[in-house]
N, C-alpha and C positions, 0 to 999 in steps of 0.2 A: 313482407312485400315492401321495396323501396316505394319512397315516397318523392315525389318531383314536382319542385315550384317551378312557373316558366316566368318571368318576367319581358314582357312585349311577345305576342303569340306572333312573330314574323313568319314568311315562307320558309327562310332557312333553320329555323328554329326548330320550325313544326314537323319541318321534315324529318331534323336529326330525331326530335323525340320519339319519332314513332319507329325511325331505325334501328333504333335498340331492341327491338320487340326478335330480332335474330339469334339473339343467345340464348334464348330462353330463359333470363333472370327475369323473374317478379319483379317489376314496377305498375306504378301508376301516375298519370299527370292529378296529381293530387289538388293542386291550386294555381293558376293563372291570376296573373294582376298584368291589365292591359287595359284602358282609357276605351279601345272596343268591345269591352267583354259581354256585352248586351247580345253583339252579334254574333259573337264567337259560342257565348251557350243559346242560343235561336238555333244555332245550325248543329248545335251537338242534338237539339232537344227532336229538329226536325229530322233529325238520321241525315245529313248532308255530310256524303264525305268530303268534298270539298264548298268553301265558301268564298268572301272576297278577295281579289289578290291573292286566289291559288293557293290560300293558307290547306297545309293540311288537316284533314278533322278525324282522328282515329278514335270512333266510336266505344273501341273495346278499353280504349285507354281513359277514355274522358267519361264515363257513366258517375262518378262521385266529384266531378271535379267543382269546386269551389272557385266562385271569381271574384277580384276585386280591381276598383280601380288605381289603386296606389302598390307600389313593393312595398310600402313600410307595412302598410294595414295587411299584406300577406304575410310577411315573414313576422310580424305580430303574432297573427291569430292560427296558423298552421303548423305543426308541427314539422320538420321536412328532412330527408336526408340528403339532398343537393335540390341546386338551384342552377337553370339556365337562363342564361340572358341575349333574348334576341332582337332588341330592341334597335333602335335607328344608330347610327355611330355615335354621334354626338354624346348620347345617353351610355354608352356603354360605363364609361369611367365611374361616372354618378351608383350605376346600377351593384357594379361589382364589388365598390366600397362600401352599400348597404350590404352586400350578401357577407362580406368580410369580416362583418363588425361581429358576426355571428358565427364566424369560423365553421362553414360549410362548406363541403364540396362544391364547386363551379363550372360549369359549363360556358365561357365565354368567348363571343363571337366577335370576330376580326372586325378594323383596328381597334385596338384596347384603350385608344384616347386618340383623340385628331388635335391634340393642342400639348405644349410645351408644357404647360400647367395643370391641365388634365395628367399628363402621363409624372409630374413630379407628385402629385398626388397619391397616385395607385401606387408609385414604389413605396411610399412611402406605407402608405394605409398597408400594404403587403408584406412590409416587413418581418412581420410579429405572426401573420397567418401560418399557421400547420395544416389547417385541411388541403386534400391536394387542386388545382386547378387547371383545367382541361380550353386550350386554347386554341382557336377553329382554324389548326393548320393544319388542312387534311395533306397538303404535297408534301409535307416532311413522313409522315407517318405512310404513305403510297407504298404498296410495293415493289414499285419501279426504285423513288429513290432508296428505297432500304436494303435493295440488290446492288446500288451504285455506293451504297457506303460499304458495304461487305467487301467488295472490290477492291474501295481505294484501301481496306484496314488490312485486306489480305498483302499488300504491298507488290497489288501486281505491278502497277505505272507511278509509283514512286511517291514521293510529296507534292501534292498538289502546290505547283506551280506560278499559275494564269488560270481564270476563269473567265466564259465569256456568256455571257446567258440571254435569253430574248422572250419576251411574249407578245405574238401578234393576237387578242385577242377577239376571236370570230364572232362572238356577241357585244364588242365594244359596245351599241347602240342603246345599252339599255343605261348606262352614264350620263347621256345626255336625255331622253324622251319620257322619262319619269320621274319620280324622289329623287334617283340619285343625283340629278341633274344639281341639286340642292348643295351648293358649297360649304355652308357653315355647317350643315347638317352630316358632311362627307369628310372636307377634310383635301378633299383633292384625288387624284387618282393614282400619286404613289404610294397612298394609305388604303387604298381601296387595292390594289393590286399590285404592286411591290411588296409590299408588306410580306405577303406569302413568298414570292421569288428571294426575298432576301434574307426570308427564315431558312427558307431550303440552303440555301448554298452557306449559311454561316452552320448550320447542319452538318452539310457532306463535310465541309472543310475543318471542323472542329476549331473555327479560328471565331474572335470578335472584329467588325469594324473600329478601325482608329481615324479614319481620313475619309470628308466626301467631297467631290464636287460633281454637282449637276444641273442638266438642262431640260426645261420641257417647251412646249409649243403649241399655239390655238391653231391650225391653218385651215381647220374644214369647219367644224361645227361652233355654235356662237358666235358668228361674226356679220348676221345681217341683222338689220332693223324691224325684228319679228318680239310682239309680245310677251313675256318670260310665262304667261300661264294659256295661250296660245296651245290646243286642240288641235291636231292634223287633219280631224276631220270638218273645221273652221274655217281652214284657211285659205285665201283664196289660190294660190298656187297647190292645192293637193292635188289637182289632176297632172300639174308636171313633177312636182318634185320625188326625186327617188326613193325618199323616206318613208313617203306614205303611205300609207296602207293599201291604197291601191296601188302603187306601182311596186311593194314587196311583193302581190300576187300577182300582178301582170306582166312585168317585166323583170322581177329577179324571182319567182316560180316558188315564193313562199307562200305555206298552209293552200286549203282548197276552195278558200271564196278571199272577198276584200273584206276585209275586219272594219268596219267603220267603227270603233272602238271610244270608252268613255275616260280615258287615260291617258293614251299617246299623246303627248306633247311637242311642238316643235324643237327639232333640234338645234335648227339655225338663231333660236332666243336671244338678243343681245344681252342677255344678264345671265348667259351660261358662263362660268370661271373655269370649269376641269378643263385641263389639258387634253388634245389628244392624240397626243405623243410623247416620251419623254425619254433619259438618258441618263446612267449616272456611270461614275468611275467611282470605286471604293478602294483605301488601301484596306486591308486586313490587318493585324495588330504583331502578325509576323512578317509583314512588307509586300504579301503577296497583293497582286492587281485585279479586279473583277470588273468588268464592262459589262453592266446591263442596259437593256435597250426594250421599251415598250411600245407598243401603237394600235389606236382605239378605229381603223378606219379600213383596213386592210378587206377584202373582197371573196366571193367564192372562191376561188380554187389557191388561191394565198390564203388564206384562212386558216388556225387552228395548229401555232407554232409555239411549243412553250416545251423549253429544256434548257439544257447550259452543254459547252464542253471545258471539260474540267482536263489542263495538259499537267503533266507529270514528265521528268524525264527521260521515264522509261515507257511511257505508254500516255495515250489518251482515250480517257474516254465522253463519248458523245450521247446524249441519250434525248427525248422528244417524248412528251407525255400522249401527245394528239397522235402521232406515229407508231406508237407502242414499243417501242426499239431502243434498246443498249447496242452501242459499238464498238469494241473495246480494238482499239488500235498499238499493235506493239511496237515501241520504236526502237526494238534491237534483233527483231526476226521480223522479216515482211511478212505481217499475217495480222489476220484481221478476225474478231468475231464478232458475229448478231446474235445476240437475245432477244427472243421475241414474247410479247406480253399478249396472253385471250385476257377474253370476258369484257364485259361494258359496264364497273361499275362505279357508281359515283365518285366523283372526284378520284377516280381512279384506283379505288379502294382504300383512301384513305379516309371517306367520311365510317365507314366499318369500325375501324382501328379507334376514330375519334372515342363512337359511340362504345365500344367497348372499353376503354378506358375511363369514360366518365362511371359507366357501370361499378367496376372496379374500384374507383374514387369512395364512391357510396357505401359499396357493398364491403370493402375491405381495408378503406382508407389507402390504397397503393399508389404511389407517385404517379403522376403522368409524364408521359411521355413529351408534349406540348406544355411546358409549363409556364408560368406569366410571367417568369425572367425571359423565356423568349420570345413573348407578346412584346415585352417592354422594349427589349435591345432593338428587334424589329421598327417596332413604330418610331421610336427614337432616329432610328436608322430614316426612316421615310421622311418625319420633318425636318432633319437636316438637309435631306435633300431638296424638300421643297421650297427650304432657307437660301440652299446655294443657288437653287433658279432662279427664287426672286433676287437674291442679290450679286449673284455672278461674281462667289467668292468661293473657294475652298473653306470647309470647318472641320474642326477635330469633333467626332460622334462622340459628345458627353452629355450628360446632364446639364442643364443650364443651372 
């Protein structure tokens, strides 16, 4: 039976670990090192499937499990055959150069570093590592993009050309109203969600970034004179404001009562940093152009836009993950096809793919598929960009 250390028991963490339980390979959450571990074994011990912040709690997995407050005192005292890491972002870097040091399979959760210095670290620490590691891009591994790289390798629409990609994201709100809200702690929110959009498309294209320049923009949230630890359910404008917990159930028709809730934070904070909105131009390292374009604020029926169209000379194709739909557009016969994607599953099927490769990592040492050269290019990719906002200069995507 494999054996699985988690370091920071997070929501996304806890999820993936219990997602693997679909292949039917033996594991167990063998040992936990998390600062809340008190409450994490209280709610294993009182059968709570779930506990604080939504962690999930998979009782069939967790019956042996061991907790500590530190990673060192876990990866000390347990034996293990991988380690996931779902700890806050900031910590990510710190987390996965201990697990390194040990030459263990990896499980590690996006961005890989939110600092210039964090990320010359991990190459660095990475260098020398063989165990395989598994890096939480489920969009690259989705079945949608892996029918849109089948495509371009078949040579229907030729050499990818132009790229132009977008995400309106339908849940922007939770960036600004909780932890994430936390800038040092995040990084910003081309490292929070870029990061993935700019793994995919260096993916499909099989090309590296050489050139960025980018822009973002504060226009909605963080700009009044509210608190930074300011309660929605404190303040005195929550019977007008649209964020609030009551007007999400009374006038935008979310959940079935008013959540007066112990967590929701004002959005409008004046000590909020993330963006929310942003924009980059990338060249790629073959000259081709990429336009991508992000926005934290977009509305019901706008809502829920994330693809690229990827042009070739001979063809384009268009594809939308929230839409479920390839378009495959011929530009030498006027003819057009839809591919259409069932099923509703996590991140689109690629949290599946994640979990099954980290498996595999363990169980048979096999490469992944997500590996932390392209954690790295990514994130590198994101602070350059967040370089060229602040200083409204074009950079070459390198190591510093």
């Amino acid at each position: 039976m494999l054996r699985v250390g988690i370091i920071g028991f997070g929501l996304r963490v806890s999820h993936m670990a219990a997602a693997m339980k679909v292949f039917s390979i033996p594991y167990k959450i063998a040992a936990i090192a998390d600062p809340a571990w008190p409450e994490i074994k209280k709610a294993v011990e009182e059968k709570t499937q779930e506990t604080f912040l939504r962690r999930k709690i998979d009782l069939e997995l967790m019956q042996d499990t061991k907790y500590f407050s530190s990673a060192d005192e876990m990866l000390d005292s347990v034996e293990l055959d991988g380690v996931m890491v779902g700890t806050r972002c900031y910590l990510h870097t710190e987390m996965a150069c201990k697990v390194a040091k040990r030459n263990l399979p990896l499980f590690l959760e996006k961005p890989v570093a939110i600092t210039f210095e964090q990320l010359k670290t991990l190459d660095k620490t990475f260098q020398n590592v063989t165990a395989p590691v598994v890096v939480s891009f489920p969009l690259r591994l989705s079945s949608m993009a892996m029918k849109v790289r089948q495509i371009i390798e078949s040579g229907r629409i030729g050499e990818i050309e132009h790229v132009v990609a977008w995400n309106d994201v339908p849940y922007g709100s939770v960036y600004f109203n909780n932890w994430y809200r936390n800038y040092n702690e995040v990084g910003g929110l081309f490292l929070q969600k870029a990061t993935h959009d700019f793994d995919y498309i260096f993916f499909l294209t099989g090309r590296k970034p050489k050139m960025i320049a980018a822009m973002n923009s504060q226009r909605i949230y963080g700009k009044r004179d509210k608190p930074f630890e300011l309660l929605c359910r404190d303040c005195d404008e929550k019977m007008e404001c649209i964020e609030s917990p009551f007007n999400l159930f009374y006038k935008r028709f979310k959940g079935d009562k008013v959540d007066w809730n112990n967590w929701q934070k004002c959005m409008f904070s004046k000590d909020i940093k993330n963006e929310d909105s942003g924009n980059a131009l990338i060249e790629l390292d073959n000259g081709v152009q990429v336009s991508y374009s992000q926005n934290f604020f977009v509305r019901n029926q706008a809502v829920g836009r994330r693809g690229a169209r990827l042009y070739g000379y001979k063809g384009t194709i268009d594809f939308d993950w929230y839409r479920k739909t390839i378009i495959v557009y011929d530009h030498i016969m006027p003819t057009t096809e839809t591919i259409e994607f069932g099923g509703d599953l996590p991140h689109f099927g690629g949290d599946r793919e994640l979990a099954y490769d980290f498996l595999l990592a363990m169980k048979e040492k096999r490469p992944s598929r997500s590996p932390i050269e392209a954690g790295i290019i990514s994130a590198l990719t994101c602070l350059w960009a967040r370089e060229s906002a602040e200083k409204k200069k074009f950079f070459e995507v390198k190591m510093p």
